[in-house]
C-alpha positions as CSV (number, residue, x, y, z in Angstrom):
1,X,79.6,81.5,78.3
2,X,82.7,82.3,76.6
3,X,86.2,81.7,78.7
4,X,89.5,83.2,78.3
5,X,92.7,82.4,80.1
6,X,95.7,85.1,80.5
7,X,98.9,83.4,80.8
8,X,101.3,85.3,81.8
9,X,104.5,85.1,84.1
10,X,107.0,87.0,86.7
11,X,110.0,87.5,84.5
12,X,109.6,91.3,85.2
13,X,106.1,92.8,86.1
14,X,105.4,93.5,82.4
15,X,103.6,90.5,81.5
16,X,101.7,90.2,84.9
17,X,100.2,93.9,84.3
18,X,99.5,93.2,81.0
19,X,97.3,90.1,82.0
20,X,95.5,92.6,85.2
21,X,95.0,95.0,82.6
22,X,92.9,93.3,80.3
23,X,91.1,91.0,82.9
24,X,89.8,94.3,84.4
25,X,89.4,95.8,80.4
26,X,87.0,92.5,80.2
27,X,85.1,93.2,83.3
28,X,84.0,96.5,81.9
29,X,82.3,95.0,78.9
30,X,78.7,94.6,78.1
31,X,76.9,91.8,76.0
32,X,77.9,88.5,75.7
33,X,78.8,86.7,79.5
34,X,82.0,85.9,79.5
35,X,84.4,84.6,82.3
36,X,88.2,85.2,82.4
37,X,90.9,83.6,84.5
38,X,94.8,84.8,84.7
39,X,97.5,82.3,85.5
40,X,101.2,82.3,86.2
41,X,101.6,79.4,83.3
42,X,105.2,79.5,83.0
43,X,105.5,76.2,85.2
44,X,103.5,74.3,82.1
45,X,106.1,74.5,79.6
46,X,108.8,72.3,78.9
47,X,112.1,72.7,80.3
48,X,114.3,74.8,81.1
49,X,111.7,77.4,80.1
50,X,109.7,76.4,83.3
51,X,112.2,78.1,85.0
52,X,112.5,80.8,83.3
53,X,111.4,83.2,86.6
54,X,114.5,82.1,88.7
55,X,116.8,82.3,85.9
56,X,115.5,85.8,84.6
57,X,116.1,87.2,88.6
58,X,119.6,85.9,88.7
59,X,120.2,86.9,85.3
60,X,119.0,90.5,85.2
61,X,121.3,91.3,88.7
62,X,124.3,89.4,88.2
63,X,124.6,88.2,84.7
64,X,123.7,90.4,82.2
65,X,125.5,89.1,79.0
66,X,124.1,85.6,80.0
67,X,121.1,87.5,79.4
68,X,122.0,89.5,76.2
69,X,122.9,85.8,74.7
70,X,120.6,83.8,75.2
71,X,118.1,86.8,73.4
72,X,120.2,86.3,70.7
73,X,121.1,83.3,70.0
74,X,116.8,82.6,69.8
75,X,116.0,85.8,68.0
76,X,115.5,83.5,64.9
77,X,112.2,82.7,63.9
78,X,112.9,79.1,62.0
79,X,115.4,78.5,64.7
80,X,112.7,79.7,67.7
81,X,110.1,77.0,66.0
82,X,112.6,74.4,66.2
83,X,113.2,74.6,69.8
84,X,109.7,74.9,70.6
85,X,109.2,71.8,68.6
86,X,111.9,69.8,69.8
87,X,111.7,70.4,73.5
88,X,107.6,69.7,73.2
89,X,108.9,66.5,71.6
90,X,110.8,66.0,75.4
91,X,108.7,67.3,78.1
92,X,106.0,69.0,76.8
93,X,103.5,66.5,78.4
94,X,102.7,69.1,81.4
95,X,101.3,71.1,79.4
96,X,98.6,68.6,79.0
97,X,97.8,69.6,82.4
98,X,97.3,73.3,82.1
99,X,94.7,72.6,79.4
100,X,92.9,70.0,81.6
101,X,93.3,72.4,84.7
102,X,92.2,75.5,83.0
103,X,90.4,74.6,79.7
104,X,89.0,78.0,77.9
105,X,87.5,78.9,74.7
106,X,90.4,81.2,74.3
107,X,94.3,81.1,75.5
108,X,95.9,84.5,75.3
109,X,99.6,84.7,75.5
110,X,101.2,88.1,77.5
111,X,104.8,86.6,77.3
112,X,106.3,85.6,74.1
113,X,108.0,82.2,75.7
114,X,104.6,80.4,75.2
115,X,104.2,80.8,71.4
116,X,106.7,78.1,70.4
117,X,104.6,75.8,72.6
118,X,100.8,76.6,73.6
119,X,99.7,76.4,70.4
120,X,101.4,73.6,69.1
121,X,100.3,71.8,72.5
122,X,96.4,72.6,71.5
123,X,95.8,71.1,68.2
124,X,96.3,67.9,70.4
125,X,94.7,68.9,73.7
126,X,92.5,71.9,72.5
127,X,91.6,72.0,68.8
128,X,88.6,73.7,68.9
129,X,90.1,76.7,71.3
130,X,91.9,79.8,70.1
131,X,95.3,81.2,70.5
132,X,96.2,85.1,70.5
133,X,99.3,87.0,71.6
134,X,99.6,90.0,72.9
135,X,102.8,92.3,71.9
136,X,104.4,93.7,75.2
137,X,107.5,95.6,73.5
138,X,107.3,98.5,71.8
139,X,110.0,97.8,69.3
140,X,112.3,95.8,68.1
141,X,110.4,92.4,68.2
142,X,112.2,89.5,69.3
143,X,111.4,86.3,67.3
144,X,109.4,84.7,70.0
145,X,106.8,87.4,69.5
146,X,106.2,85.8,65.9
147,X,103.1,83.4,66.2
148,X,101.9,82.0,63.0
149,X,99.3,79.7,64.7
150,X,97.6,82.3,66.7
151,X,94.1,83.6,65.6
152,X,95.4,87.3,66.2
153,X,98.5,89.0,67.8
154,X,97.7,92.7,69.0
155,X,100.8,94.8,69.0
156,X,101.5,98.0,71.1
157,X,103.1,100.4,68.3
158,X,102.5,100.4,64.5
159,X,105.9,100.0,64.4
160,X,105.8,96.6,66.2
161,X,103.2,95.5,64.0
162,X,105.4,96.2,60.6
163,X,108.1,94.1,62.4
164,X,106.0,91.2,62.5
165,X,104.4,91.0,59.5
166,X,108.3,91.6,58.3
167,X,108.6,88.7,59.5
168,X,106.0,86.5,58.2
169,X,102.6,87.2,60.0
170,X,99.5,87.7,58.2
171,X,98.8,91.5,58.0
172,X,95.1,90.3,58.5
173,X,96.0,88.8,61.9
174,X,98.0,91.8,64.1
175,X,96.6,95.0,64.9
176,X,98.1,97.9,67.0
177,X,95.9,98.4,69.8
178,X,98.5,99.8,72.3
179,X,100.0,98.9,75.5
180,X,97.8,96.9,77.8
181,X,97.7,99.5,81.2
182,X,95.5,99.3,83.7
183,X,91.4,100.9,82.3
184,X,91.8,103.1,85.7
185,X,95.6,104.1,84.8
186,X,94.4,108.4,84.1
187,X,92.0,108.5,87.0
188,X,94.5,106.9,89.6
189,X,97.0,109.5,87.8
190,X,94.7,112.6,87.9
191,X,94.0,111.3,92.0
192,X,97.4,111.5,92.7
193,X,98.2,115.0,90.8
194,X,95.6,116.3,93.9
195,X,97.3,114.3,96.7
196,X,100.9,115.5,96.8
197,X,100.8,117.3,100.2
198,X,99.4,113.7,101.5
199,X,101.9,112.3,100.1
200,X,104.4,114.7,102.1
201,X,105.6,116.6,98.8
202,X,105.8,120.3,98.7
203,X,103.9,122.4,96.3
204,X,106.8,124.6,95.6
205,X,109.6,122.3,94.2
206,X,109.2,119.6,91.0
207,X,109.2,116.1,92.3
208,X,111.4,113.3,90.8
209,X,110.2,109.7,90.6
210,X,112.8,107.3,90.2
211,X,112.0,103.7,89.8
212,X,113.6,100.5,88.1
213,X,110.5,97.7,87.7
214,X,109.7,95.6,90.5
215,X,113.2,94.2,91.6
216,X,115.1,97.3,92.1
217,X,117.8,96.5,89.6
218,X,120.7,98.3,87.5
219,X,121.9,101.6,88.6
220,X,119.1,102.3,90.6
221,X,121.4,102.8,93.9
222,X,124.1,105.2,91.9
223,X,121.2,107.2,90.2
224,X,120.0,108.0,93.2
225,X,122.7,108.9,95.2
226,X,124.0,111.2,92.4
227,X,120.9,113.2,92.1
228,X,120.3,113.6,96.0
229,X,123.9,114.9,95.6
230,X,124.1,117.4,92.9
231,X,122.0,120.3,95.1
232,X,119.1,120.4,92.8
233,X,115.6,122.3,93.9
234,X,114.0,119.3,93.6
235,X,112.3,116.8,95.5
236,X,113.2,112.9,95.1
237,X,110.7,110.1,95.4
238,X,112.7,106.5,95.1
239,X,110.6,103.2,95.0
240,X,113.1,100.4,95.4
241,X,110.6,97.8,94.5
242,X,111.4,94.4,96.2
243,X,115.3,94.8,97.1
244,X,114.9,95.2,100.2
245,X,118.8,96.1,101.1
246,X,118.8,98.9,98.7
247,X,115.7,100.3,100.3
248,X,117.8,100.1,103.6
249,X,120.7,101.3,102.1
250,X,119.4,104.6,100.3
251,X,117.3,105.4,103.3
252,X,120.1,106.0,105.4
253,X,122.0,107.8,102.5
254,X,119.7,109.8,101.5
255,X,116.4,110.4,103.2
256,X,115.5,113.5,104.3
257,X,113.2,116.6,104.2
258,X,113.2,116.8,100.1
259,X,113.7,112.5,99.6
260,X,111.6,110.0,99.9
261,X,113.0,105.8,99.7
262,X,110.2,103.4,99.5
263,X,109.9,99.7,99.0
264,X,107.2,98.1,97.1
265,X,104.3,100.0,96.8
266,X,101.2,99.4,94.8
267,X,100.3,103.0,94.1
268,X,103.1,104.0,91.1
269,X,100.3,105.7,89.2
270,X,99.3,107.9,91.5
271,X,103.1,108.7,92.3
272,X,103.3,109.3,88.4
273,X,100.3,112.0,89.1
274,X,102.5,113.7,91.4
275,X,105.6,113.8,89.8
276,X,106.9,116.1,87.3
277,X,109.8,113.9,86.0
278,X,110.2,110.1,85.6
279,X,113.5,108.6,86.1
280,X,113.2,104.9,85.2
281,X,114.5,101.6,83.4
282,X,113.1,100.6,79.9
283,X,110.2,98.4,80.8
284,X,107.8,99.0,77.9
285,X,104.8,98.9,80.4
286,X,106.3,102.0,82.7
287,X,107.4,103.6,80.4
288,X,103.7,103.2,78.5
289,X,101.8,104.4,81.9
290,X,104.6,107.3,81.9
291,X,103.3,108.3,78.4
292,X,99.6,108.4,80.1
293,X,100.6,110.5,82.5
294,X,102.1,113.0,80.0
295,X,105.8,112.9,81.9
296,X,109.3,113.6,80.4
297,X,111.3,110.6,80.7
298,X,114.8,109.8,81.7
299,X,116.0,106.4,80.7
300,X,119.2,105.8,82.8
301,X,119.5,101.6,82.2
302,X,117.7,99.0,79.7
303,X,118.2,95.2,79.6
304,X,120.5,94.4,76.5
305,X,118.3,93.3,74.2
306,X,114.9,93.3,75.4
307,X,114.3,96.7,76.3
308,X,116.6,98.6,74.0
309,X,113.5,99.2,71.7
310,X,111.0,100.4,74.0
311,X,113.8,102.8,74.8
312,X,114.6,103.4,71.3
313,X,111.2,104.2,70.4
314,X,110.6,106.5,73.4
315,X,113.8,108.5,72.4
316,X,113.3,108.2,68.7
317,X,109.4,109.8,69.3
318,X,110.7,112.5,71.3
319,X,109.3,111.3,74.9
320,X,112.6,110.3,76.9
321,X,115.9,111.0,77.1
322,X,118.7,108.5,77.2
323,X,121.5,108.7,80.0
324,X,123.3,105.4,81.1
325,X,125.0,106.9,83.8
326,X,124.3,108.5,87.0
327,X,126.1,111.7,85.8
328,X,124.0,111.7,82.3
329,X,120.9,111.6,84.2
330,X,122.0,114.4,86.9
331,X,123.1,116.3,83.7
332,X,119.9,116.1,81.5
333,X,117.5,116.3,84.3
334,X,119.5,119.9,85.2
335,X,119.0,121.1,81.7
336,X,115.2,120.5,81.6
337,X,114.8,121.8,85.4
338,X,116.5,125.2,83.5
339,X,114.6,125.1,80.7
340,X,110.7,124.6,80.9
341,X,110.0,125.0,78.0
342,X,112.1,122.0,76.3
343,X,110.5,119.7,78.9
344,X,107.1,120.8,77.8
345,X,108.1,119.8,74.8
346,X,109.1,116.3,75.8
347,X,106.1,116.2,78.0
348,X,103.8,117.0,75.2
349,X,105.5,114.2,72.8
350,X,105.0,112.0,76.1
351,X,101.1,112.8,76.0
352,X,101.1,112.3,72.5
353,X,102.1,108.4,72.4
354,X,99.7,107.6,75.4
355,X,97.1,104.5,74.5
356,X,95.3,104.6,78.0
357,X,92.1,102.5,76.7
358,X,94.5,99.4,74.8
359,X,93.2,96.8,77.2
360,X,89.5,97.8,76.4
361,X,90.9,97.2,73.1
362,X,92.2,94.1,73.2
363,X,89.1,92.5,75.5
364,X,87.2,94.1,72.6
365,X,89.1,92.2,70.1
366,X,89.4,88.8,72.0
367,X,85.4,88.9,72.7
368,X,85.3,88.6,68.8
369,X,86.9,85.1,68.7
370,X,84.2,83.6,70.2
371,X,81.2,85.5,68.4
Protein backbone atom coordinates (compact mmCIF):
# COMPACT_ATOMS: atom_id res chain seq x y z
CA UNK A 1 0.00 0.00 0.00
CA UNK A 2 1.43 3.13 -1.11
CA UNK A 3 1.56 6.17 1.76
CA UNK A 4 1.69 9.77 1.39
CA UNK A 5 2.06 12.36 4.08
CA UNK A 6 0.68 16.19 3.51
CA UNK A 7 2.73 18.53 5.57
CA UNK A 8 1.34 21.48 5.82
CA UNK A 9 0.98 24.33 8.48
CA UNK A 10 -1.34 27.35 9.99
CA UNK A 11 0.52 30.31 8.75
CA UNK A 12 -2.71 31.35 6.94
CA UNK A 13 -5.32 28.67 5.93
CA UNK A 14 -3.70 28.38 2.44
CA UNK A 15 -1.52 25.60 3.12
CA UNK A 16 -4.06 23.63 5.45
CA UNK A 17 -6.72 23.66 2.40
CA UNK A 18 -4.29 22.82 0.10
CA UNK A 19 -3.32 19.59 2.20
CA UNK A 20 -7.75 18.89 2.73
CA UNK A 21 -7.88 19.30 -0.79
CA UNK A 22 -5.81 16.71 -2.08
CA UNK A 23 -6.40 14.24 0.80
CA UNK A 24 -10.07 14.25 -0.29
CA UNK A 25 -8.73 14.40 -4.34
CA UNK A 26 -6.90 10.95 -3.22
CA UNK A 27 -9.93 9.51 -1.67
CA UNK A 28 -11.70 9.73 -4.94
CA UNK A 29 -9.22 7.59 -6.79
CA UNK A 30 -9.45 4.11 -8.03
CA UNK A 31 -6.66 1.45 -8.52
CA UNK A 32 -3.88 1.05 -6.56
CA UNK A 33 -4.66 1.18 -2.32
CA UNK A 34 -3.21 3.86 -1.09
CA UNK A 35 -3.32 5.58 2.49
CA UNK A 36 -2.74 9.30 3.05
CA UNK A 37 -2.13 11.15 6.30
CA UNK A 38 -2.00 15.22 6.68
CA UNK A 39 0.08 16.73 9.50
CA UNK A 40 0.66 20.18 10.95
CA UNK A 41 4.75 19.49 10.55
CA UNK A 42 5.84 22.80 11.15
CA UNK A 43 6.87 21.85 14.84
CA UNK A 44 9.64 19.27 13.07
CA UNK A 45 11.80 21.81 11.65
CA UNK A 46 14.68 23.44 13.08
CA UNK A 47 14.48 26.66 14.71
CA UNK A 48 13.06 29.45 14.62
CA UNK A 49 11.07 28.09 11.68
CA UNK A 50 9.18 25.79 14.28
CA UNK A 51 7.62 28.74 15.27
CA UNK A 52 6.83 30.12 12.40
CA UNK A 53 2.68 29.97 13.24
CA UNK A 54 3.04 32.38 16.25
CA UNK A 55 5.33 34.59 14.57
CA UNK A 56 3.33 34.69 11.23
CA UNK A 57 -0.04 35.75 13.64
CA UNK A 58 1.79 38.54 15.31
CA UNK A 59 3.45 39.52 12.20
CA UNK A 60 0.62 39.76 9.79
CA UNK A 61 -1.56 42.13 12.60
CA UNK A 62 1.02 44.27 14.04
CA UNK A 63 4.17 44.08 12.16
CA UNK A 64 3.90 44.09 8.65
CA UNK A 65 7.37 45.28 7.38
CA UNK A 66 8.89 42.67 9.96
CA UNK A 67 7.06 40.57 7.56
CA UNK A 68 7.91 42.24 4.21
CA UNK A 69 11.75 41.67 5.39
CA UNK A 70 12.19 38.74 6.43
CA UNK A 71 10.49 37.64 2.65
CA UNK A 72 13.15 39.41 1.35
CA UNK A 73 16.02 39.04 2.81
CA UNK A 74 15.41 34.82 1.97
CA UNK A 75 14.00 35.36 -1.46
CA UNK A 76 17.48 34.04 -2.63
CA UNK A 77 17.79 30.71 -3.78
CA UNK A 78 21.74 29.97 -2.92
CA UNK A 79 21.15 31.99 0.14
CA UNK A 80 17.66 30.01 1.02
CA UNK A 81 19.89 26.52 0.65
CA UNK A 82 22.31 27.87 2.98
CA UNK A 83 20.12 28.43 5.78
CA UNK A 84 18.34 25.39 5.40
CA UNK A 85 21.70 23.71 5.53
CA UNK A 86 23.13 25.40 8.31
CA UNK A 87 20.33 25.44 10.74
CA UNK A 88 19.76 21.38 9.92
CA UNK A 89 23.42 21.42 10.87
CA UNK A 90 21.96 22.96 14.58
CA UNK A 91 18.74 21.47 15.31
CA UNK A 92 17.59 19.58 12.67
CA UNK A 93 17.61 16.40 14.76
CA UNK A 94 13.59 16.58 15.32
CA UNK A 95 13.02 16.10 12.25
CA UNK A 96 14.28 12.65 12.81
CA UNK A 97 11.19 12.25 14.58
CA UNK A 98 8.57 13.18 12.15
CA UNK A 99 10.06 10.53 9.80
CA UNK A 100 10.01 7.84 12.55
CA UNK A 101 6.41 9.08 13.63
CA UNK A 102 4.96 9.30 10.29
CA UNK A 103 7.14 7.35 7.79
CA UNK A 104 5.45 7.30 4.03
CA UNK A 105 6.49 6.31 0.66
CA UNK A 106 5.90 9.90 -0.28
CA UNK A 107 6.38 13.43 1.68
CA UNK A 108 4.53 16.21 -0.05
CA UNK A 109 5.34 19.72 0.92
CA UNK A 110 2.05 22.45 0.80
CA UNK A 111 4.31 25.19 2.41
CA UNK A 112 7.44 26.21 0.95
CA UNK A 113 9.41 26.47 4.55
CA UNK A 114 10.08 22.71 4.43
CA UNK A 115 12.01 22.49 1.18
CA UNK A 116 15.31 23.74 2.61
CA UNK A 117 14.95 20.99 5.11
CA UNK A 118 12.72 17.75 4.48
CA UNK A 119 14.54 16.72 1.82
CA UNK A 120 17.85 17.21 2.94
CA UNK A 121 16.68 15.46 6.32
CA UNK A 122 15.55 12.21 4.11
CA UNK A 123 18.53 11.05 2.27
CA UNK A 124 19.62 10.29 5.99
CA UNK A 125 16.34 9.13 7.60
CA UNK A 126 14.29 8.32 4.34
CA UNK A 127 16.38 7.50 1.20
CA UNK A 128 14.25 5.42 -0.45
CA UNK A 129 11.00 7.88 -0.03
CA UNK A 130 9.99 10.77 -2.34
CA UNK A 131 9.74 14.42 -2.03
CA UNK A 132 7.21 16.72 -4.07
CA UNK A 133 6.03 20.31 -3.53
CA UNK A 134 3.15 21.71 -4.26
CA UNK A 135 3.08 25.60 -5.59
CA UNK A 136 0.42 27.55 -3.47
CA UNK A 137 1.02 31.20 -5.07
CA UNK A 138 0.04 32.08 -8.12
CA UNK A 139 2.85 34.39 -8.96
CA UNK A 140 5.74 35.68 -8.12
CA UNK A 141 7.54 32.65 -6.62
CA UNK A 142 9.42 33.23 -3.58
CA UNK A 143 12.74 31.28 -3.43
CA UNK A 144 11.59 28.82 -0.92
CA UNK A 145 9.26 27.48 -3.54
CA UNK A 146 12.53 26.24 -5.47
CA UNK A 147 13.11 22.49 -4.64
CA UNK A 148 15.84 20.93 -6.56
CA UNK A 149 15.65 17.57 -4.59
CA UNK A 150 12.03 17.01 -5.02
CA UNK A 151 10.81 14.33 -7.50
CA UNK A 152 8.16 16.86 -8.86
CA UNK A 153 6.78 20.39 -7.86
CA UNK A 154 3.21 20.99 -9.30
CA UNK A 155 2.58 24.68 -9.69
CA UNK A 156 -0.85 26.54 -9.82
CA UNK A 157 -0.30 28.92 -13.04
CA UNK A 158 1.91 28.38 -16.03
CA UNK A 159 3.31 31.44 -15.07
CA UNK A 160 4.45 30.02 -11.71
CA UNK A 161 5.93 27.22 -13.44
CA UNK A 162 8.18 29.52 -15.90
CA UNK A 163 9.36 31.28 -12.59
CA UNK A 164 10.78 28.15 -11.33
CA UNK A 165 12.37 26.69 -13.96
CA UNK A 166 13.81 30.55 -14.25
CA UNK A 167 15.25 29.69 -11.53
CA UNK A 168 16.87 26.44 -11.91
CA UNK A 169 14.23 23.56 -11.74
CA UNK A 170 14.14 20.93 -14.26
CA UNK A 171 11.41 21.68 -16.80
CA UNK A 172 10.83 17.77 -16.62
CA UNK A 173 9.99 18.08 -12.86
CA UNK A 174 7.08 21.00 -12.46
CA UNK A 175 3.80 20.95 -14.07
CA UNK A 176 0.85 23.35 -13.79
CA UNK A 177 -1.93 21.52 -12.47
CA UNK A 178 -3.77 24.51 -10.73
CA UNK A 179 -4.71 25.50 -7.33
CA UNK A 180 -5.43 22.63 -4.96
CA UNK A 181 -9.42 23.52 -3.85
CA UNK A 182 -11.55 21.38 -2.41
CA UNK A 183 -12.99 18.22 -5.42
CA UNK A 184 -16.63 19.42 -3.97
CA UNK A 185 -15.66 23.27 -4.29
CA UNK A 186 -18.64 23.88 -7.62
CA UNK A 187 -21.22 21.63 -6.04
CA UNK A 188 -21.01 23.36 -2.49
CA UNK A 189 -21.02 26.60 -4.77
CA UNK A 190 -23.97 25.74 -7.15
CA UNK A 191 -25.84 24.50 -3.37
CA UNK A 192 -25.43 27.71 -2.08
CA UNK A 193 -26.55 29.77 -5.44
CA UNK A 194 -30.13 27.82 -4.45
CA UNK A 195 -30.06 28.64 -0.72
CA UNK A 196 -29.94 32.50 -0.42
CA UNK A 197 -33.40 33.03 1.11
CA UNK A 198 -32.07 30.31 3.91
CA UNK A 199 -29.44 32.11 4.24
CA UNK A 200 -31.70 35.36 5.03
CA UNK A 201 -30.62 37.25 1.62
CA UNK A 202 -33.15 38.78 -0.55
CA UNK A 203 -33.69 37.84 -4.14
CA UNK A 204 -33.94 41.38 -5.23
CA UNK A 205 -30.62 43.08 -4.27
CA UNK A 206 -26.78 41.71 -5.29
CA UNK A 207 -25.07 40.37 -2.20
CA UNK A 208 -21.44 41.35 -1.19
CA UNK A 209 -19.14 38.90 0.48
CA UNK A 210 -16.36 40.36 2.21
CA UNK A 211 -13.80 38.30 3.83
CA UNK A 212 -9.98 38.60 4.77
CA UNK A 213 -8.57 34.66 5.36
CA UNK A 214 -9.15 33.07 8.56
CA UNK A 215 -7.85 35.80 11.12
CA UNK A 216 -9.80 38.72 10.18
CA UNK A 217 -6.85 40.94 9.40
CA UNK A 218 -5.97 44.28 7.38
CA UNK A 219 -8.61 46.67 6.60
CA UNK A 220 -11.23 44.29 7.05
CA UNK A 221 -13.03 46.54 9.86
CA UNK A 222 -12.72 50.05 7.56
CA UNK A 223 -13.91 48.13 4.44
CA UNK A 224 -16.71 47.28 5.96
CA UNK A 225 -17.87 50.16 7.59
CA UNK A 226 -17.37 52.23 4.38
CA UNK A 227 -19.48 50.08 2.24
CA UNK A 228 -22.40 49.69 4.86
CA UNK A 229 -22.13 53.52 4.71
CA UNK A 230 -22.08 54.62 1.20
CA UNK A 231 -26.14 53.83 0.65
CA UNK A 232 -25.64 51.20 -1.86
CA UNK A 233 -28.65 48.66 -3.03
CA UNK A 234 -26.79 46.04 -1.84
CA UNK A 235 -26.72 43.46 0.69
CA UNK A 236 -23.45 42.84 2.83
CA UNK A 237 -22.35 39.44 4.13
CA UNK A 238 -18.97 39.91 6.44
CA UNK A 239 -17.13 36.79 7.84
CA UNK A 240 -14.68 38.03 10.33
CA UNK A 241 -13.03 34.69 10.58
CA UNK A 242 -11.40 34.12 14.11
CA UNK A 243 -11.12 37.88 15.47
CA UNK A 244 -13.52 37.63 17.61
CA UNK A 245 -13.61 41.63 18.65
CA UNK A 246 -14.02 42.71 15.20
CA UNK A 247 -17.01 40.34 14.86
CA UNK A 248 -18.39 42.20 18.07
CA UNK A 249 -17.36 45.34 16.87
CA UNK A 250 -19.00 45.40 13.21
CA UNK A 251 -22.03 43.75 14.57
CA UNK A 252 -23.08 46.57 16.54
CA UNK A 253 -21.93 48.94 13.72
CA UNK A 254 -23.40 47.62 11.16
CA UNK A 255 -25.84 44.78 11.37
CA UNK A 256 -29.03 45.08 10.20
CA UNK A 257 -31.86 44.17 7.72
CA UNK A 258 -29.37 44.25 4.43
CA UNK A 259 -25.85 43.17 6.66
CA UNK A 260 -24.84 40.18 7.84
CA UNK A 261 -21.33 39.89 10.49
CA UNK A 262 -20.25 36.38 11.03
CA UNK A 263 -17.39 34.72 12.75
CA UNK A 264 -15.84 31.63 11.60
CA UNK A 265 -17.80 29.69 9.51
CA UNK A 266 -17.02 26.64 7.59
CA UNK A 267 -19.44 27.18 4.68
CA UNK A 268 -17.37 30.17 2.49
CA UNK A 269 -18.18 28.21 -0.69
CA UNK A 270 -21.51 28.09 -0.45
CA UNK A 271 -21.54 31.96 0.61
CA UNK A 272 -19.41 32.36 -2.64
CA UNK A 273 -22.62 30.63 -4.45
CA UNK A 274 -24.71 33.24 -3.11
CA UNK A 275 -22.88 36.22 -3.65
CA UNK A 276 -22.61 38.28 -6.62
CA UNK A 277 -19.35 40.15 -5.62
CA UNK A 278 -16.21 39.09 -3.63
CA UNK A 279 -14.48 41.52 -1.50
CA UNK A 280 -11.34 39.84 -0.11
CA UNK A 281 -7.45 39.86 0.77
CA UNK A 282 -4.96 38.19 -1.66
CA UNK A 283 -4.80 34.72 -0.46
CA UNK A 284 -4.10 32.68 -3.64
CA UNK A 285 -6.48 29.91 -2.41
CA UNK A 286 -9.73 32.46 -2.07
CA UNK A 287 -9.09 34.07 -4.49
CA UNK A 288 -8.64 30.53 -6.66
CA UNK A 289 -12.20 29.19 -5.14
CA UNK A 290 -13.47 32.91 -6.17
CA UNK A 291 -12.33 32.07 -9.76
CA UNK A 292 -14.52 28.69 -9.43
CA UNK A 293 -17.36 30.43 -8.59
CA UNK A 294 -17.10 32.69 -11.59
CA UNK A 295 -17.18 36.12 -9.19
CA UNK A 296 -15.69 39.61 -9.86
CA UNK A 297 -13.11 40.35 -7.42
CA UNK A 298 -12.17 43.27 -5.23
CA UNK A 299 -8.77 43.03 -3.78
CA UNK A 300 -8.80 45.76 -0.99
CA UNK A 301 -5.29 44.44 1.09
CA UNK A 302 -2.38 41.85 0.17
CA UNK A 303 0.59 40.82 2.47
CA UNK A 304 3.72 42.76 1.16
CA UNK A 305 5.38 40.25 -0.59
CA UNK A 306 3.63 37.13 -0.46
CA UNK A 307 0.49 37.83 -1.91
CA UNK A 308 1.21 40.72 -4.23
CA UNK A 309 1.42 38.04 -7.12
CA UNK A 310 -1.65 36.21 -6.65
CA UNK A 311 -3.06 39.75 -6.73
CA UNK A 312 -1.06 40.74 -9.63
CA UNK A 313 -2.04 37.94 -11.65
CA UNK A 314 -5.75 38.12 -10.78
CA UNK A 315 -5.66 41.92 -11.93
CA UNK A 316 -3.25 41.34 -14.78
CA UNK A 317 -5.88 38.40 -16.16
CA UNK A 318 -8.68 40.60 -15.85
CA UNK A 319 -10.50 38.80 -12.75
CA UNK A 320 -10.12 41.44 -9.82
CA UNK A 321 -9.81 44.77 -9.32
CA UNK A 322 -7.29 46.37 -6.98
CA UNK A 323 -8.42 49.09 -4.30
CA UNK A 324 -6.17 49.44 -1.08
CA UNK A 325 -8.51 51.58 0.62
CA UNK A 326 -11.92 51.52 1.89
CA UNK A 327 -12.93 54.39 -0.40
CA UNK A 328 -11.26 52.50 -3.69
CA UNK A 329 -13.28 49.57 -2.89
CA UNK A 330 -16.76 51.63 -2.19
CA UNK A 331 -15.70 53.34 -5.49
CA UNK A 332 -15.10 50.39 -7.82
CA UNK A 333 -17.77 48.26 -6.41
CA UNK A 334 -20.32 51.40 -7.33
CA UNK A 335 -19.05 51.42 -10.88
CA UNK A 336 -19.67 47.66 -11.56
CA UNK A 337 -23.14 47.76 -9.45
CA UNK A 338 -23.86 50.70 -12.46
CA UNK A 339 -22.60 48.90 -15.10
CA UNK A 340 -23.46 45.09 -15.57
CA UNK A 341 -22.08 44.66 -18.26
CA UNK A 342 -18.27 45.42 -17.33
CA UNK A 343 -18.75 43.08 -14.33
CA UNK A 344 -19.85 40.36 -16.65
CA UNK A 345 -16.94 40.91 -18.14
CA UNK A 346 -14.69 40.49 -15.04
CA UNK A 347 -16.92 37.69 -14.04
CA UNK A 348 -16.42 35.85 -17.23
CA UNK A 349 -12.39 36.38 -17.09
CA UNK A 350 -13.09 35.11 -13.31
CA UNK A 351 -14.68 31.72 -14.82
CA UNK A 352 -12.03 31.61 -17.24
CA UNK A 353 -8.97 31.03 -14.77
CA UNK A 354 -11.02 28.50 -12.62
CA UNK A 355 -8.97 24.88 -12.07
CA UNK A 356 -11.74 23.25 -9.87
CA UNK A 357 -10.36 19.49 -10.54
CA UNK A 358 -6.25 20.58 -9.52
CA UNK A 359 -6.28 18.37 -6.43
CA UNK A 360 -7.58 15.36 -8.61
CA UNK A 361 -4.59 16.38 -10.48
CA UNK A 362 -2.10 16.50 -8.22
CA UNK A 363 -3.28 12.98 -6.23
CA UNK A 364 -3.18 11.81 -9.93
CA UNK A 365 0.37 12.83 -10.25
CA UNK A 366 1.67 11.80 -6.72
CA UNK A 367 -0.05 8.23 -7.24
CA UNK A 368 2.69 8.01 -10.10
CA UNK A 369 5.62 8.18 -7.72
CA UNK A 370 5.01 5.03 -6.36
CA UNK A 371 3.97 3.05 -9.57
Amino acid sequence: MATFALLYSDTGGGHRTAADSIQQAFAALNGKPHRVEAINAIGYLPRPFNRSEATYRVAIHHARWLHYLNYIALDDVQRMQAVGALLSRLDGERLHVLFRKHPADVYVSCQPHFNPFVPQAMRMWAPQAHYAHVVTDLSHIHSFHVAPLAHVVTTPTEEAREELIARGMSPQRVITTGQPVIPSLQERIQRGARSRVERGLRSDLPVVLLLSGGEGAGLLDKTARAIAGAGMPLQLVVICGRNRALRQSLSGAIAGPTSQVLGFVDDVPEWMGAADVLITKAGSTTLAEGFVAGLPIIIFDALPGQEEGPRDYAVSHGAAAWCPTPAAVVEQLRRWLNDPQAMERVRCASRALARPHAALHIAQTLMKLCE
